[in-house]
N, C-alpha and C positions, 0 to 999 in steps of 0.2 A: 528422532521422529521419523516411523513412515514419511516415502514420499516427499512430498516438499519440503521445506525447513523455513521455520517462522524466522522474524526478524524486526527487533524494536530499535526503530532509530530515535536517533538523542543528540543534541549539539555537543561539543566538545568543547571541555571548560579550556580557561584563559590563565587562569591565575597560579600561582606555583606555591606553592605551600601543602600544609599538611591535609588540607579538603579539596587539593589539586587533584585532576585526573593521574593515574599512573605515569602516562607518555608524555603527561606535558614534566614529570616530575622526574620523570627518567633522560630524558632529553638537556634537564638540568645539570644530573650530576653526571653526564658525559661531557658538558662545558666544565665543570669542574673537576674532573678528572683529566683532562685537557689542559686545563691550567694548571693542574701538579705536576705533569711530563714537563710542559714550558717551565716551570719556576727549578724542576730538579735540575733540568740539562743545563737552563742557564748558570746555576748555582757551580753545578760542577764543572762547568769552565772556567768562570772565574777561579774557583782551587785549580786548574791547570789540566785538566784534561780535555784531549779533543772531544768536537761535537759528536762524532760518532761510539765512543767511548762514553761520553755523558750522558746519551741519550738512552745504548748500554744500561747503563749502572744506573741511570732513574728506572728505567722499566723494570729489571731485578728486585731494585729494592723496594719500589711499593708493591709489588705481585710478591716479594719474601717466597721466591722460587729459587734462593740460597744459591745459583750459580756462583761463580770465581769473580772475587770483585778486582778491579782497574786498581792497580796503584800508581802512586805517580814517582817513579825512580825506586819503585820496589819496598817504599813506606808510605804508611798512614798517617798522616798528621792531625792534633786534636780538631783544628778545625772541619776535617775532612770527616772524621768522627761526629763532632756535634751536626754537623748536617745531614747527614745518613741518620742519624736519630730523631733529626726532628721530620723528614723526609718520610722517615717507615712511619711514626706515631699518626701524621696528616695523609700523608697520600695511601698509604695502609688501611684505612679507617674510608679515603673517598671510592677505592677500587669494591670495596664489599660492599659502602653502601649501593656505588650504580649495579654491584651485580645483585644485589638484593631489588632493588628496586626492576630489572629487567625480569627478573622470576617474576615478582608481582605483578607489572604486566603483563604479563604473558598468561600467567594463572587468574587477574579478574576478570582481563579481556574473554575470557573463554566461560568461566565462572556467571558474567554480566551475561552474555549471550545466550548462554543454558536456560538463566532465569527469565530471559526477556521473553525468550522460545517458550517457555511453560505459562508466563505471566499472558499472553498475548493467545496461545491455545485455548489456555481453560475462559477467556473473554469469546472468544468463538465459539466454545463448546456451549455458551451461553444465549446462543443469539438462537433467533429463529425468524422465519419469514422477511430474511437479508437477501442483497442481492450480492452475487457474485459477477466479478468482471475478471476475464479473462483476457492479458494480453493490457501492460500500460504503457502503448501510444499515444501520438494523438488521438485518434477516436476512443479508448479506454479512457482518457483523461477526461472527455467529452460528458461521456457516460456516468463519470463517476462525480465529476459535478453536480450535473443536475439531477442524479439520484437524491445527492447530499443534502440538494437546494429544498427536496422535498419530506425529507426526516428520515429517511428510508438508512439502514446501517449498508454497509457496502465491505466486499470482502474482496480483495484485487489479487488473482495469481499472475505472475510473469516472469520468466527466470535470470531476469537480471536485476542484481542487488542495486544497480545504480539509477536502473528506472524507479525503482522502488522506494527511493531514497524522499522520492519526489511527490510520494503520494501522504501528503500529510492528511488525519484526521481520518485515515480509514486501517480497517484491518487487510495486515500482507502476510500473504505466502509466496516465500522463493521457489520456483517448483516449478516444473511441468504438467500443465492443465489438462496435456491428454490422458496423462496417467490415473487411474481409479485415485492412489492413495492422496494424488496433491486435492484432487476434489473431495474428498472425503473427508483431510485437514483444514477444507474450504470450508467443513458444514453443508455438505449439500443436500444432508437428510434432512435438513431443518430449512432451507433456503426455501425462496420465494417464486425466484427468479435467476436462471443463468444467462448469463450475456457473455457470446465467446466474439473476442473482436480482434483477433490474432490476424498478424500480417498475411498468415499464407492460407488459402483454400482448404489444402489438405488438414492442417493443424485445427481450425475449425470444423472442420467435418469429422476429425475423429474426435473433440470433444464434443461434438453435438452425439456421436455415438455412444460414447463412454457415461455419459450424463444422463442419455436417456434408460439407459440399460439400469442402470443408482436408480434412477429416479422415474418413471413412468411418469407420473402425474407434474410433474414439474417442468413451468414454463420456460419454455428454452427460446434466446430471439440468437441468431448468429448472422454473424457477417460474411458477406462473401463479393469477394472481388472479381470473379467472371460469371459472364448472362449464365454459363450451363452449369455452371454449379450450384444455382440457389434451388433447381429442382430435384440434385442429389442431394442438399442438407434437409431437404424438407420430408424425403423419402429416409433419411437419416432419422430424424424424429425430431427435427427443426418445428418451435410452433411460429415461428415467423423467419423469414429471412430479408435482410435490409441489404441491400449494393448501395454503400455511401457515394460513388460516382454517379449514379441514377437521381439518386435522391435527390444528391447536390444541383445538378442537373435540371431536375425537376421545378425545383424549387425556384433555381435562376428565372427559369424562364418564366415562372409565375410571377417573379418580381418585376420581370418586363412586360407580362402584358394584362398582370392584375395586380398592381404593385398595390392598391391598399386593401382586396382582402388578402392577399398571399402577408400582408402586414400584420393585417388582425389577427392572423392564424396564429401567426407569431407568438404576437403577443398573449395570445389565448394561452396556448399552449406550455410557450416556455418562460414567461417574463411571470417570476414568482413576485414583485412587485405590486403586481395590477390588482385591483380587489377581485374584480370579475376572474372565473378561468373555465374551462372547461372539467367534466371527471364522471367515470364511469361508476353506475355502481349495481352488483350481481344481487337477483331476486333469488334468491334460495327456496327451496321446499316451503320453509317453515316460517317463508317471510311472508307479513301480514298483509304483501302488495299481492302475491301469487295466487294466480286466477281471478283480480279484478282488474278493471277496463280503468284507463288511466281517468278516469271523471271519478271514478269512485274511487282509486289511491288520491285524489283532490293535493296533487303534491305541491300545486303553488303554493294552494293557502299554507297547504301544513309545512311547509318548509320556506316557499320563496324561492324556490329555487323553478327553471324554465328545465323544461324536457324537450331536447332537440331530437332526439333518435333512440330506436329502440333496436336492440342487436340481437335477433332471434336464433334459436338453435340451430340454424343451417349456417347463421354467417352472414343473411342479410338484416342491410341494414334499413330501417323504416325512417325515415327523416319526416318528423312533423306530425307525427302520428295523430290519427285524428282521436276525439276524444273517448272515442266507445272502443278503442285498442285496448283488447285484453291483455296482460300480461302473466306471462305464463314463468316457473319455474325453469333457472337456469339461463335466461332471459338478460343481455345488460340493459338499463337503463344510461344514455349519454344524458346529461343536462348541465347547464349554466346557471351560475351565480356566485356568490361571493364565499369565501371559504368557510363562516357560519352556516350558509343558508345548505352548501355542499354536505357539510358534518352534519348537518339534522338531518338532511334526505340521508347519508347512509344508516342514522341512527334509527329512523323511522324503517329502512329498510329490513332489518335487523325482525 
């Protein structure tokens, strides 16, 4: 694969038998092949040779690497015969099967991984209008919740296998996000939404680079951890920039000195619970609200749903608009109501 390299994790079976994983099976017959060195060495002490000699003449004869075998006073005796025979037939038989079974780990391990890799690609190559996250931290993990929480498919690049390990229910790329190719195994011709939330400044700013140069039109939010760099990511082609220490920040002290609307917002916003939520929705060209005054889109009746603000083409926003507000093409509408009443106003929007 270009660039990043997929990766489908999967728990590791228990059981040892023939529908056992390879490792759990290979792991077996090196106990049992462990136990043919201890039963040969022991064997051939009892016939009378030392333990280093014993130990000797077990390893020779189930490897049947035909060395110079030990006698004991310069003869072989029948007993020392029947034991070397029944020795090669059992530990002969255990040393192939563990080195058989190590080849087959080693060839499905790599076999599973090929296919996981292509199995998990052409599911990406399938998606569209996904969000990509970039970087799985805590705020990557943050992100990729509550995208989840909303239906929204989510695509996580980070170059550690072990982070990745932990993003269950979404699609992963191993990879470096600032590279074109790991973004482009992301689907970011098809995506929605990139969300780069990388530990470092720099690492974000050169995927906010890389992503916009892909993609023009495609909404980019990134993170940035110092005050001067959220106005180089936005001159990067950043369409928002978040500082989670501001935010955090922010928000605290809302809790302190407006603890229950900084509550409601809350709840509005992120408690996918609540019937009520807040949600945006774009008046296109060709939608049937464009160029009429919100009395004539009449969106209570026809939906139920309340119109708190309207987000005009410069960026501002109109809260409470009165009712003879035109709405114009390209326009969002913000409104509240319950997740019925929200899906008729975009359908009506349509």
């Amino acid at each position: 694969m270009r660039g990043g390299k997929l990766r489908l994790f999967r728990p590791k079976g228990r059981v040892i038998g023939a529908s056992a994983a390879p490792g759990a099976r290979f792991r077996f017959g090196v106990a049992r092949l462990l136990l043919v060195l201890i039963v040969g060495s022991v064997g051939y002490m009892l016939i009378g040779l030392s333990l280093l000699d014993s130990v000797y003449q077990t390893v020779i004869t189930v490897s049947t690497v035909g060395f110079r075998e030990v006698r004991i006073d310069g003869q072989i005796s029948t007993g020392y015969k029947l034991f070397t025979i029944a020795l090669v037939l059992f530990g002969a038989g255990t040393v192939l099967y563990t080195l058989g079974l190590l080849l087959e780990t080693l060839l499905e391990g790599r076999l599973s991984d090929t296919i996981g890799r292509r199995r998990m690609q052409n599911r990406i190559d399938g998606l569209s209008d996904h969000v990509i996250v970039c970087g799985w931290g805590q705020v990557g993990q943050a992100i990729g919740a509550y995208v989840m929480r909303t239906g929204s498919e989510v695509v996580v690049i980070d170059r550690s296998e072990t982070k990745l390990s932990e993003a269950h229910g979404h699609f992963v790329v191993v990879g470096d996000a600032t590279q074109d190719d790991t973004l482009k195994s992301a689907g970011i011709e098809r995506a929605a939404t990139l969300i780069s939330a990388l530990d470092h400044d720099a690492d974000n700013l050169f995927v906010t680079v890389s992503a916009r140069a892909l993609r023009p039109d495609l909404q980019i939010v990134s993170r940035a951890l110092e005050r001067g760099t959220e106005e180089k990511l936005r001159r990067a082609g950043a369409s928002r920039v978040v500082n989670p220490h501001e935010l955090g920040g922010s928000r605290m002290a809302a809790l302190a000195l407006h603890e229950y609307v900084a509550e409601f917002l809350d709840v509005m916003v992120h408690d996918q619970d609540w019937s009520t939520r807040l949600e945006q929705v774009k008046v296109t060209e060709d939608s049937p609200f464009a160029g009429l005054s919100l009395a004539q889109c009449d969106i209570r009746s026809l939906t139920g749903a309340m119109v708190v603000s309207v987000r005009d083409a410069h960026g501002v926003f109109h809260t409470n608009p009165s009712a003879d507000r035109v709405v114009d093409a390209g326009e969002i509408i913000i409104a509240m109501g319950t997740g019925e009443q929200l899906t008729a106003l975009a359908n009506a929007a349509r």
